[in-house]
DOVOPA-936614 format. One line per field, with one value per residue (C-alpha): residue in three letters; x, y, z. Coordinates in nm, 4 decimals, always signed. Layout:
BEGIN
vodren: Ala; ...
px: X; ...
py: Y; ...
pz: Z; ...
***
This chain:
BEGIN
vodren: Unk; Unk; Unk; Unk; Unk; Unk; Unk; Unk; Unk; Unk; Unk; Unk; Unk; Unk; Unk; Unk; Unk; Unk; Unk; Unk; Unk; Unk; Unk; Unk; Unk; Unk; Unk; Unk; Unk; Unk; Unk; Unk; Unk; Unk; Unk; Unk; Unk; Unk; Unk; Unk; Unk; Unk; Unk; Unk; Unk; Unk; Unk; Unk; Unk; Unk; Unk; Unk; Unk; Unk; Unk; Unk; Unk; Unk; Unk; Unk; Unk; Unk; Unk; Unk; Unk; Unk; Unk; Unk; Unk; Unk; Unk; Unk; Unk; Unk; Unk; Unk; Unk; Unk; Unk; Unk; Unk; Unk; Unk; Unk; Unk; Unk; Unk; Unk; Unk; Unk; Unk; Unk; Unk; Unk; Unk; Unk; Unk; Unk; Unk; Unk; Unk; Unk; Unk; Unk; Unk; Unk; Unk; Unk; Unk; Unk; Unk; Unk; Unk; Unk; Unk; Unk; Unk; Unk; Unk; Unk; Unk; Unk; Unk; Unk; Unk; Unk; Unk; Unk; Unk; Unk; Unk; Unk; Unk; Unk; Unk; Unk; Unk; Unk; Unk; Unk; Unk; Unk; Unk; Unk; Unk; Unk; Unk; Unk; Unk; Unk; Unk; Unk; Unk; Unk; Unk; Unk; Unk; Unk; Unk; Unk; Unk; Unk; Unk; Unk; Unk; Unk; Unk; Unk; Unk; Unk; Unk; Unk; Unk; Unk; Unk; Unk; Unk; Unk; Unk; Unk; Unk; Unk; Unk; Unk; Unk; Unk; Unk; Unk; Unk; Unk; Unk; Unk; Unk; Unk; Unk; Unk; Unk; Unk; Unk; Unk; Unk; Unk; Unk; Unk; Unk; Unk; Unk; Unk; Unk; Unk; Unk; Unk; Unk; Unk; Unk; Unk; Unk; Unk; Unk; Unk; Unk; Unk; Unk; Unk; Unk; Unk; Unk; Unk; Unk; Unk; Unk; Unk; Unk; Unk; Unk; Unk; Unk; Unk; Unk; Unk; Unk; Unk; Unk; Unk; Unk; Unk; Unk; Unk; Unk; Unk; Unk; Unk; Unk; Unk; Unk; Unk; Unk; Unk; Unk; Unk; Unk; Unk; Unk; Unk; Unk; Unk; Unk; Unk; Unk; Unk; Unk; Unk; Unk; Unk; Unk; Unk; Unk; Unk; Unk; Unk; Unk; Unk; Unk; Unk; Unk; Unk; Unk; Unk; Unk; Unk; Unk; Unk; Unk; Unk; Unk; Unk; Unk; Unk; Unk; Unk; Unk; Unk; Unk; Unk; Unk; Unk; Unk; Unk; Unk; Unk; Unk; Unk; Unk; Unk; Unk; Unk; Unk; Unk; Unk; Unk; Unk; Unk; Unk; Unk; Unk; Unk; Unk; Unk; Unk; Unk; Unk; Unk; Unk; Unk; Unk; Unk; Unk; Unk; Unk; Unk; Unk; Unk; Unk; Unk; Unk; Unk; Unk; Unk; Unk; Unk; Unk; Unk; Unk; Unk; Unk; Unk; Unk; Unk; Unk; Unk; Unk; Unk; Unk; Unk; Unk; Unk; Unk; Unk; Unk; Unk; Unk; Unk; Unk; Unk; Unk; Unk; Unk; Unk; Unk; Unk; Unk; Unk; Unk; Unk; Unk; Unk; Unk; Unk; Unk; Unk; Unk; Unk; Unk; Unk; Unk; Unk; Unk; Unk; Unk; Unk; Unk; Unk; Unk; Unk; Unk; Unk; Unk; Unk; Unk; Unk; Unk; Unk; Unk; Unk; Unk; Unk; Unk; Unk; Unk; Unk; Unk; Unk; Unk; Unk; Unk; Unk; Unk; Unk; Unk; Unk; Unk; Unk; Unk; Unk; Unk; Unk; Unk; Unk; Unk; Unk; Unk; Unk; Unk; Unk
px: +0.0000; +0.2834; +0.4528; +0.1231; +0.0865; +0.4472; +0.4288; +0.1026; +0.2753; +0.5536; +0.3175; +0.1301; +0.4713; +0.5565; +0.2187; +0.3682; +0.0289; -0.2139; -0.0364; -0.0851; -0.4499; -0.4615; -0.2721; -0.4646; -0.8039; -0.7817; -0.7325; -1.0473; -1.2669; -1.2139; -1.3629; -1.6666; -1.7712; -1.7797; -1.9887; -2.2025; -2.2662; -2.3076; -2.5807; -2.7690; -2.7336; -2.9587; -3.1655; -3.2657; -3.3859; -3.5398; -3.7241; -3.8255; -3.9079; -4.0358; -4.1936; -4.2232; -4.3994; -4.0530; -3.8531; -3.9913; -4.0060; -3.6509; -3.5481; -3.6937; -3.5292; -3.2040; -3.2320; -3.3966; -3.0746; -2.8042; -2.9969; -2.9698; -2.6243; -2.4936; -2.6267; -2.4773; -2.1359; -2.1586; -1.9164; -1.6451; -1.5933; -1.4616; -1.2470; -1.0714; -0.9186; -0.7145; -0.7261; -0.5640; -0.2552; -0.1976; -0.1638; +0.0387; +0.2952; +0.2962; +0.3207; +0.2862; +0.0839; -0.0844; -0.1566; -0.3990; -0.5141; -0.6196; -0.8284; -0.9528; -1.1306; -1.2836; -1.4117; -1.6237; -1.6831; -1.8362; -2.0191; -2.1971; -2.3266; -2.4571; -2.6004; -2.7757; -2.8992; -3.0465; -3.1861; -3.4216; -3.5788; -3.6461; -3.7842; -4.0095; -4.1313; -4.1538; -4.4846; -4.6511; -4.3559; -4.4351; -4.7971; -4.7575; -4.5316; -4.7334; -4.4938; -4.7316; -4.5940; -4.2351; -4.3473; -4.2948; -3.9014; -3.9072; -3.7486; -3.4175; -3.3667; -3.3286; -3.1246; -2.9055; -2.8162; -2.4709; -2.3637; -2.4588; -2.2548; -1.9337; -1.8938; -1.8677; -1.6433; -1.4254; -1.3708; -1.2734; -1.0303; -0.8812; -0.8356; -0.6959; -0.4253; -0.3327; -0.4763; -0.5897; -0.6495; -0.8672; -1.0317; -1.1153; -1.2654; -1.4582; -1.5838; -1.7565; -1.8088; -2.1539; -2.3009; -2.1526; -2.3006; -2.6449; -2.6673; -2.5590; -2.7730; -3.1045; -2.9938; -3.0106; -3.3576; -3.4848; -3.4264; -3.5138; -3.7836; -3.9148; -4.1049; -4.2274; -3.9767; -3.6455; -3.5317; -3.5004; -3.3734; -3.0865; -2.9673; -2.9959; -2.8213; -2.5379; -2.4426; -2.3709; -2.2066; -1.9872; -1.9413; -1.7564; -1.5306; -1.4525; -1.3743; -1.1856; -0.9261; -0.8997; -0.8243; -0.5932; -0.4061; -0.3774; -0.2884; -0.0087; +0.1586; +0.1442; +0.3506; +0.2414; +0.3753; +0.4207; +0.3424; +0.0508; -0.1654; -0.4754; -0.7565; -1.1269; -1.4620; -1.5445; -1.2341; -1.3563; -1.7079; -1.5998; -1.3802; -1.6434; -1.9215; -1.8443; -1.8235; -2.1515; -2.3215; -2.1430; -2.1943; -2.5645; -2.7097; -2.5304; -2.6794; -3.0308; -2.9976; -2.9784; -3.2130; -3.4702; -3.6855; -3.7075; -3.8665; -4.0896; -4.2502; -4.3253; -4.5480; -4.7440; -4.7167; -4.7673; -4.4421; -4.4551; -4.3860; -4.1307; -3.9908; -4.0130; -3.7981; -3.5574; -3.4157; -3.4266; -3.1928; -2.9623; -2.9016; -2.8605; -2.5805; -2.3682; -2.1044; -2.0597; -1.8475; -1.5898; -1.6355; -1.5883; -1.2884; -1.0957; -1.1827; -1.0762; -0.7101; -0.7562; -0.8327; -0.5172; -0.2893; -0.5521; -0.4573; -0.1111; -0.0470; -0.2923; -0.0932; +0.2802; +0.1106; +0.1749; -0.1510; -0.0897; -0.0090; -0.3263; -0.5629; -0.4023; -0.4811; -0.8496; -0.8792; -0.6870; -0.9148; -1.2269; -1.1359; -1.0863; -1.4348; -1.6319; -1.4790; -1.5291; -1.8272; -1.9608; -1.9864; -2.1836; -2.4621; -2.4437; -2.5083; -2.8053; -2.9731; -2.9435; -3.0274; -3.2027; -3.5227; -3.4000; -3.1409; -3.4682; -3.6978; -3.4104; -3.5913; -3.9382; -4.1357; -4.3260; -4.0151; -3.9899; -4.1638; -3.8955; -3.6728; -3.8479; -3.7216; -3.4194; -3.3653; -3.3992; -3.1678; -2.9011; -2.9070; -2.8131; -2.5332; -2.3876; -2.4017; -2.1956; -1.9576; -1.8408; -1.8163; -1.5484; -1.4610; -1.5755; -1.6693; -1.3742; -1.1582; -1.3527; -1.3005; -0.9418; -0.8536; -0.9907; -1.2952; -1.5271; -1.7284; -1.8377; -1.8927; -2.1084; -2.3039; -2.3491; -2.4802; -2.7181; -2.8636; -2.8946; -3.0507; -3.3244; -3.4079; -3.3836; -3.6618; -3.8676; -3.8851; -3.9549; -4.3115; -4.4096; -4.3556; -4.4150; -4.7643; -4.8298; -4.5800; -4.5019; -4.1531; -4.0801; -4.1399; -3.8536; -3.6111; -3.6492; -3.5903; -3.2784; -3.0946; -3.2195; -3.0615; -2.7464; -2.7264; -2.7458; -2.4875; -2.2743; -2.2601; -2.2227; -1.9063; -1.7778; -1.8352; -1.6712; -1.3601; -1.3630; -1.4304; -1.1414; -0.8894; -0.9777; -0.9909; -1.2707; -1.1890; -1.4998; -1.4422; -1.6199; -1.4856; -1.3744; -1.4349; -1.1797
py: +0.0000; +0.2710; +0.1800; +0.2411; +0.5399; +0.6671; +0.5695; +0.8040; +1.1035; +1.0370; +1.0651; +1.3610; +1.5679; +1.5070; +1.8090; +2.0480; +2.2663; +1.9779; +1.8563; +2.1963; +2.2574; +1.8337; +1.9407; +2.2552; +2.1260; +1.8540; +2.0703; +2.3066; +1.9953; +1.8586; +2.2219; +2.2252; +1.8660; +1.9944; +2.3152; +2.0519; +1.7880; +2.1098; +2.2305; +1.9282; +1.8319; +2.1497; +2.1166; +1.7480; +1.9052; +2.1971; +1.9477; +1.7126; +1.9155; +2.2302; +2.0684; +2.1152; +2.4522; +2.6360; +2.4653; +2.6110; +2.9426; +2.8867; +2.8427; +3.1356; +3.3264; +3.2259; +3.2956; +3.6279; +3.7158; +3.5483; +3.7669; +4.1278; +4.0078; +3.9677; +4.3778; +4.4705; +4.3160; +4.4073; +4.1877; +4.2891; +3.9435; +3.8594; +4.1794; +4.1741; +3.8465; +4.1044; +4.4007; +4.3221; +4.0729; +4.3176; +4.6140; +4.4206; +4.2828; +4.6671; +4.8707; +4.7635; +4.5096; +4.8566; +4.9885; +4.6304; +4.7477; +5.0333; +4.8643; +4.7198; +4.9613; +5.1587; +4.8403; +4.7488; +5.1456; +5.0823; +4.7185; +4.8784; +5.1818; +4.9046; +4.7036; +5.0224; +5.1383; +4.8096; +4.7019; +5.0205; +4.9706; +4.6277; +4.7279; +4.9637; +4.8342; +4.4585; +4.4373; +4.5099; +4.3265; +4.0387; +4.0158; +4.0690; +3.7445; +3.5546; +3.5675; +3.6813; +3.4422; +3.6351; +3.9340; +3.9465; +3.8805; +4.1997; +4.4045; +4.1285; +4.0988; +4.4527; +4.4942; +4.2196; +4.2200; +4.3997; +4.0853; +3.8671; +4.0872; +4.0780; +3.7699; +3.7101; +3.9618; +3.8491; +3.5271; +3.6268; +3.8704; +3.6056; +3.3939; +3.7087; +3.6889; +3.3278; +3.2675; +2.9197; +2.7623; +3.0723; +3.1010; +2.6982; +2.7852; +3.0042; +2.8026; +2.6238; +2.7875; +3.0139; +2.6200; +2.5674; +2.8697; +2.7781; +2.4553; +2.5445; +2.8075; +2.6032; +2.3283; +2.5997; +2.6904; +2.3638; +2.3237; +2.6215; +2.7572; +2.5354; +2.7983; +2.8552; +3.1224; +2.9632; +2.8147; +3.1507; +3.3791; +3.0875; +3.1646; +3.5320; +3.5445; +3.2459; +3.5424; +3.8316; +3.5587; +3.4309; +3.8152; +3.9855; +3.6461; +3.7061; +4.0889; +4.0068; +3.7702; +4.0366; +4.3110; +4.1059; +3.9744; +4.3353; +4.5150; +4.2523; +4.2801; +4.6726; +4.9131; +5.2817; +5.5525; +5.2997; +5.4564; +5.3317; +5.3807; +5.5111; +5.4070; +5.5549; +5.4232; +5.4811; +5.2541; +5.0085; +4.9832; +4.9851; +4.6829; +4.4685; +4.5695; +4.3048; +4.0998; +4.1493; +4.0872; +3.7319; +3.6633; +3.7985; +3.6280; +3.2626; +3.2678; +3.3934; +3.0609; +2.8203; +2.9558; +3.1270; +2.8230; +2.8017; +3.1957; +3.1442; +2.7828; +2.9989; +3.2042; +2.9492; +2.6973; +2.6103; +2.6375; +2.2667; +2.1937; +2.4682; +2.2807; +1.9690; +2.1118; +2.3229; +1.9998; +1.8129; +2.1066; +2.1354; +1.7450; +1.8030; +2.0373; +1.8615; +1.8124; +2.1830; +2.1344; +1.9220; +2.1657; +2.5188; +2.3599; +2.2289; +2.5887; +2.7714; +2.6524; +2.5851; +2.9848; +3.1319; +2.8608; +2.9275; +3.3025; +3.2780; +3.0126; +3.1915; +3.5413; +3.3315; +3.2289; +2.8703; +2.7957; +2.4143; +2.3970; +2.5479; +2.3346; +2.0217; +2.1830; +2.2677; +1.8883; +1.7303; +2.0004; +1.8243; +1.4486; +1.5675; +1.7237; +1.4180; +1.1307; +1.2937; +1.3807; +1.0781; +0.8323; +1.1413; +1.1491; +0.7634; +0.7926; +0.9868; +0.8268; +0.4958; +0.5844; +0.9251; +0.8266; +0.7021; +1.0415; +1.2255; +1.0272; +1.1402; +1.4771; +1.3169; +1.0849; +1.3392; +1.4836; +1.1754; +1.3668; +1.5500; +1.2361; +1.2647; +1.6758; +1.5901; +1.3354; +1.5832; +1.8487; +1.5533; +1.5329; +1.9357; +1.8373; +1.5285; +1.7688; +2.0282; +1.7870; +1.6382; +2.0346; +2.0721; +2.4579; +2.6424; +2.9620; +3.0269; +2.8984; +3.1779; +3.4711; +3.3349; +3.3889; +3.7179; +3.5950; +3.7451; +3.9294; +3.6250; +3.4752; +3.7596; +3.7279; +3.3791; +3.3993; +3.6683; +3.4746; +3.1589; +3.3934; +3.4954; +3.1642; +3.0446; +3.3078; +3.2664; +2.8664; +2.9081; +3.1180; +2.8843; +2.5205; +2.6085; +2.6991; +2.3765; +2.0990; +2.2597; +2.1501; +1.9052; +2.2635; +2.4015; +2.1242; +2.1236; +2.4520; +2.4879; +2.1503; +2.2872; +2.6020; +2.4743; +2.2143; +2.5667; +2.7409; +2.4645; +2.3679; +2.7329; +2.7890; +2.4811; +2.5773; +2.8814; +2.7186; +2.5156; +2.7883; +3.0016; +2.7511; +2.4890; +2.2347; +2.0999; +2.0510; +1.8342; +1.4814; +1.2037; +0.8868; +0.6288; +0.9095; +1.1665
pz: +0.0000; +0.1066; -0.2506; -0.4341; -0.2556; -0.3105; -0.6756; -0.7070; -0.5185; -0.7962; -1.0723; -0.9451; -0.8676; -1.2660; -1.2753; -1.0379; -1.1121; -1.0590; -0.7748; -0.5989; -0.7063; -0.5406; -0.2341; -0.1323; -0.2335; -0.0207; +0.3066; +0.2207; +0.1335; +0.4841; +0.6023; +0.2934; +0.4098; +0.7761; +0.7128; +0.5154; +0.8054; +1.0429; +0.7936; +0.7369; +1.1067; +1.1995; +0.8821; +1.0076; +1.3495; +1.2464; +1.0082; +1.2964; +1.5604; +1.3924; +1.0573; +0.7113; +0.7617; +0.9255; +0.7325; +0.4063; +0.5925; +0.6889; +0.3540; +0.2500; +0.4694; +0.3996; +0.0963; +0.1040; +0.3302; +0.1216; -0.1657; +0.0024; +0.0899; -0.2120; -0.2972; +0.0250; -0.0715; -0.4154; -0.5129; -0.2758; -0.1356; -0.4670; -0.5361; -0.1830; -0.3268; -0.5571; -0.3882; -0.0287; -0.1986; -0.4446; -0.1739; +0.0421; -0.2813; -0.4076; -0.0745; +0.2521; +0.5074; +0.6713; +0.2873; +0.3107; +0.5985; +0.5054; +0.2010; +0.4224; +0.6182; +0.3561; +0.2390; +0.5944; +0.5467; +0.2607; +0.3298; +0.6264; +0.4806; +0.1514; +0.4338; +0.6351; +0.3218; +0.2043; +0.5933; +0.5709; +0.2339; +0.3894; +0.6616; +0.5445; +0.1652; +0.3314; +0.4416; +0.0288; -0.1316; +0.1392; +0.0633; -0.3017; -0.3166; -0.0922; +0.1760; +0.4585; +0.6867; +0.6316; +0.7636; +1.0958; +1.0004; +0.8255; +1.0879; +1.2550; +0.8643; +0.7796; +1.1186; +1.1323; +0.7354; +0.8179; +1.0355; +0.7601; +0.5033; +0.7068; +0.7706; +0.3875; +0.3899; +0.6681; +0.5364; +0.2158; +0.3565; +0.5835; +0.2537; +0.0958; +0.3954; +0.3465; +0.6811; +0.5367; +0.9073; +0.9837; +0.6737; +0.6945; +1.0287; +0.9078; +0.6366; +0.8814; +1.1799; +1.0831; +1.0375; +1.3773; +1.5468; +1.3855; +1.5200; +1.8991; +1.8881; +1.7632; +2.0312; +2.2965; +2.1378; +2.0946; +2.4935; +2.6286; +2.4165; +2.0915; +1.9352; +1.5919; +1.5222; +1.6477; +1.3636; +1.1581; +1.4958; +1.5559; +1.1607; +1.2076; +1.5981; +1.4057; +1.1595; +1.4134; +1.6338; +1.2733; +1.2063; +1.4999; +1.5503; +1.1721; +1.2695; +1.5986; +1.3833; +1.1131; +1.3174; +1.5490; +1.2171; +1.1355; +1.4785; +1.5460; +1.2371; +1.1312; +1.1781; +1.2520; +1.0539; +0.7490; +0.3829; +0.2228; -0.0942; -0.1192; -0.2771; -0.3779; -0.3007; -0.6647; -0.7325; -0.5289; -0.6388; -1.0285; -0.9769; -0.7820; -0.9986; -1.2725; -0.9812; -0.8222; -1.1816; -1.1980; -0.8546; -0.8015; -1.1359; -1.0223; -0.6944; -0.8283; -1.0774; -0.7685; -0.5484; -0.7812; -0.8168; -0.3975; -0.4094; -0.7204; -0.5500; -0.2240; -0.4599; -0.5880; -0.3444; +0.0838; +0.2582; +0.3338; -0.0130; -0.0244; +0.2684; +0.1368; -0.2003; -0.0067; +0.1087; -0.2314; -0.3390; -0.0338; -0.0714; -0.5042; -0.4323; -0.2144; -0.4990; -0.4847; -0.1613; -0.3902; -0.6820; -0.4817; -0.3242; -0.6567; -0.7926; -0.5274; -0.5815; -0.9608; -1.0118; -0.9322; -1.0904; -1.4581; -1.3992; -1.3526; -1.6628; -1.8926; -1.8382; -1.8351; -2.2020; -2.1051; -2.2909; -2.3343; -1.9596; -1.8887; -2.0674; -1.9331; -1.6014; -1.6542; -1.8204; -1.4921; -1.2759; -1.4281; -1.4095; -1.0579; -1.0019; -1.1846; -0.9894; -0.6797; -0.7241; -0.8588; -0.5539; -0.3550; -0.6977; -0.7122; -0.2999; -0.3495; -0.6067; -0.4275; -0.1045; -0.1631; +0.0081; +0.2738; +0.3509; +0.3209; +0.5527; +0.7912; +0.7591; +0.8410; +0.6403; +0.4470; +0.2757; +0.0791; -0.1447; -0.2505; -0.4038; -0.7897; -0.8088; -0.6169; -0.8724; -1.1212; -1.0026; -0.9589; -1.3805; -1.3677; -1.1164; -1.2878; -1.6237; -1.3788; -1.2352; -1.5855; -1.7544; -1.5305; -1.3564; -1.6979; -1.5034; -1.3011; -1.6470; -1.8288; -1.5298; -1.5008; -1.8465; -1.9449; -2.0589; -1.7848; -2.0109; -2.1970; -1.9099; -1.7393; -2.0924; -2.0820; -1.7360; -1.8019; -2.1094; -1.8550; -1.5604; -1.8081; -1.9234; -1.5621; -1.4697; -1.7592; -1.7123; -1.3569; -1.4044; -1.6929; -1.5359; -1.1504; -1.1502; -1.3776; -1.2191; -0.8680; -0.7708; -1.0562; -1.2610; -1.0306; -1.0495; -1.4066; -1.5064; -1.2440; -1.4449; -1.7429; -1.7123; -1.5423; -1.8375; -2.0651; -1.8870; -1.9161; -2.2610; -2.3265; -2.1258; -2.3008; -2.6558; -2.6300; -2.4997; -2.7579; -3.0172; -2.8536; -2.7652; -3.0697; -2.7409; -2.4581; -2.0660; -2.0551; -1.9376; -2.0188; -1.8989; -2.1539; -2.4164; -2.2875
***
């Protein structure tokens, strides 16, 4: 066994690239599937103790928040990855820090701004999307939206650091909050609302631990009277504004069909559907985690031209994402029903859409990272295109199979469009680069 093993490490150190997308992708995984057991953990509870009913309400909720988030962030979780390195490379560690200031300047007033229009336009946007149950959420969401913004932010700036151990923590750690907060809940209250006030309290919990390692980081390792470069809101906000439009439209894709059901359907069955998705997208653990080491090492070949070096990568990247991905769709297909009856017996009834969105996934898993390929290698634009094209036809499908098929009508349109997206992204690599990263096995 230790010879098979060594001879592997010998292949895999032939790829110096692929072996460091391997090596790092490994560590974060061990953090994704973590967050994952932590979130499905408190899903099962709030499921068997609190029903159908507040789970579909929960849902909603989370992803009314994770919405308003991304508009409060506006993409800045994604542009801190460049901004904060590249202050730090060019000037100094307290030129970083003082990016990073303006930007919780700025996420904070996005967040204060956004909280109040909540607050005060939720009760006729509430009732005009059926969401009359929501209501009474209106105000903790509007108030407690800045928590839920910075700790997005935090992480990513903790990734931005290399603070890998601290930024795996924190991959996880919101989950954690959420479930030892719904415990306490479960034993010292158990009503209706808990679910939903254990998320919300989990974020401002998540946030200022984010904040207190940040600042620490920063206070420790700065020196006063140090030059550093300044730099505009306006500069900001023009370099994450690409990144909100990328950002906002893919997140709208997988959780669009959750919002449009709770319009035409009970929350029960929004509950019942919210789990059939969670459980669909557990590849995207294994995918995020491959991408979030693949992206650099595609930037960094692409603009060293070592085009041929790149592609092998991407190819490598996706034979990576499909078989280990696989035995988790396999998993769920096989023993699908019974993972849900975990939930309760009634959300059986979410195996045939689950089943569904798995087809979108196992279309996702064998495409390979085409988006981060495409933002990686000065193709954003494209890529913003083809995910605006796919956002539309998302929508539209949505409002025309919903009210006819329910959640099947939801599942369907979300593999659908994710099937779209995806054959998309991979013809215009192939157009541009005259070869695919999509891997097939015993065809690639």
């Amino acid at each position: 066994m230790l010879k098979k093993i060594e001879k592997l490490k010998k292949i895999l150190v032939k790829d110096p690239n692929f072996y460091e997308v391997l090596r790092g992708s490994v560590f974060t995984i061990i953090s994704r599937v973590l967050s994952v057991v932590l979130s499905l953990l408190a899903s099962i509870i709030v499921a068997r103790f609190y029903g159908a009913k507040e789970t579909g309400i929960l849902a909603i909720v989370q992803t009314l928040m994770t919405i308003l988030c991304i508009f409060a962030v506006f993409g800045i979780n994604i542009s801190i990855l460049r901004m904060i390195p590249e202050h730090i490379a060019k000037y100094s560690l307290e030129s970083a820090f003082y990016v990073f200031k303006k930007i919780i300047y700025i996420v904070v007033i996005l967040s204060a701004v956004i909280g109040i229009l909540v607050i005060f336009f939720s009760e006729k946007t509430f009732v005009f999307l059926n969401y009359d149950q929501i209501i009474k959420y209106a105000l903790p969401i509007g108030c407690l939206l800045v928590f839920r913004a910075l700790t997005d932010v935090s992480t990513q700036v903790l990734r931005s650091l290399k603070l890998m151990k601290l930024f795996s923590f924190m991959l996880f750690f919101p989950n954690l909050s959420f479930l030892i907060l719904l415990v306490g809940f479960l034993i010292f209250s158990r009503n209706e609302g808990d679910p939903v006030y254990s998320q919300l309290f989990s974020w401002i919990v998540a946030a200022l631990i984010g904040m207190l390692f940040i600042y620490k980081y920063f206070l420790e390792n700065t020196n006063k009277g140090v030059s550093f470069s300044k730099v505009s809101n306006k500069e900001i906000l023009l370099l994450s504004y690409p990144m909100l439009m990328t950002a906002s439209l893919t997140f709208f894709m997988s959780q669009v069909g959750i919002l449009i059901l709770g319009i035409y359907e009970n929350k029960s069955v929004v509950g019942y559907y919210s789990i059939a998705v969670k459980l669909s997208v557990l590849t995207s653990f294994i995918l995020q985690a491959i991408n979030t080491m693949a992206a650099p090492k595609f930037s960094e070949l692409y603009f060293s031209g070592k085009k041929d070096d790149l592609l092998s990568l991407a190819k490598k990247s996706s034979k990576l994402i499909f078989w280990s991905t696989l035995p988790i769709l396999i998993g769920l297909v096989l023993f699908g029903k019974f993972v849900l009856s975990l939930y309760g017996p009634e959300f059986i009834f979410g195996y045939i859409p689950m089943l569904i969105l798995i087809i979108g996934q196992f279309f996702n898993s064998i495409s390979g990272p085409t988006g981060h390929f495409m933002n990686m290698t000065g193709s954003h634009h494209a890529f913003k295109n083809i995910v605006i094209v796919s956002a539309f036809v998302n929508i539209s499908s949505c409002f025309i199979l919903i009210p006819k098929y329910g959640e099947y009508g939801a599942a369907l349109a979300t593999s659908l469009t994710l099937i779209l997206w995806n054959i998309s992204s991979l013809v215009y690599i192939k157009n541009k680069y005259k070869k695919s990263i999509i891997y097939v096995p015993f065809f690639s």
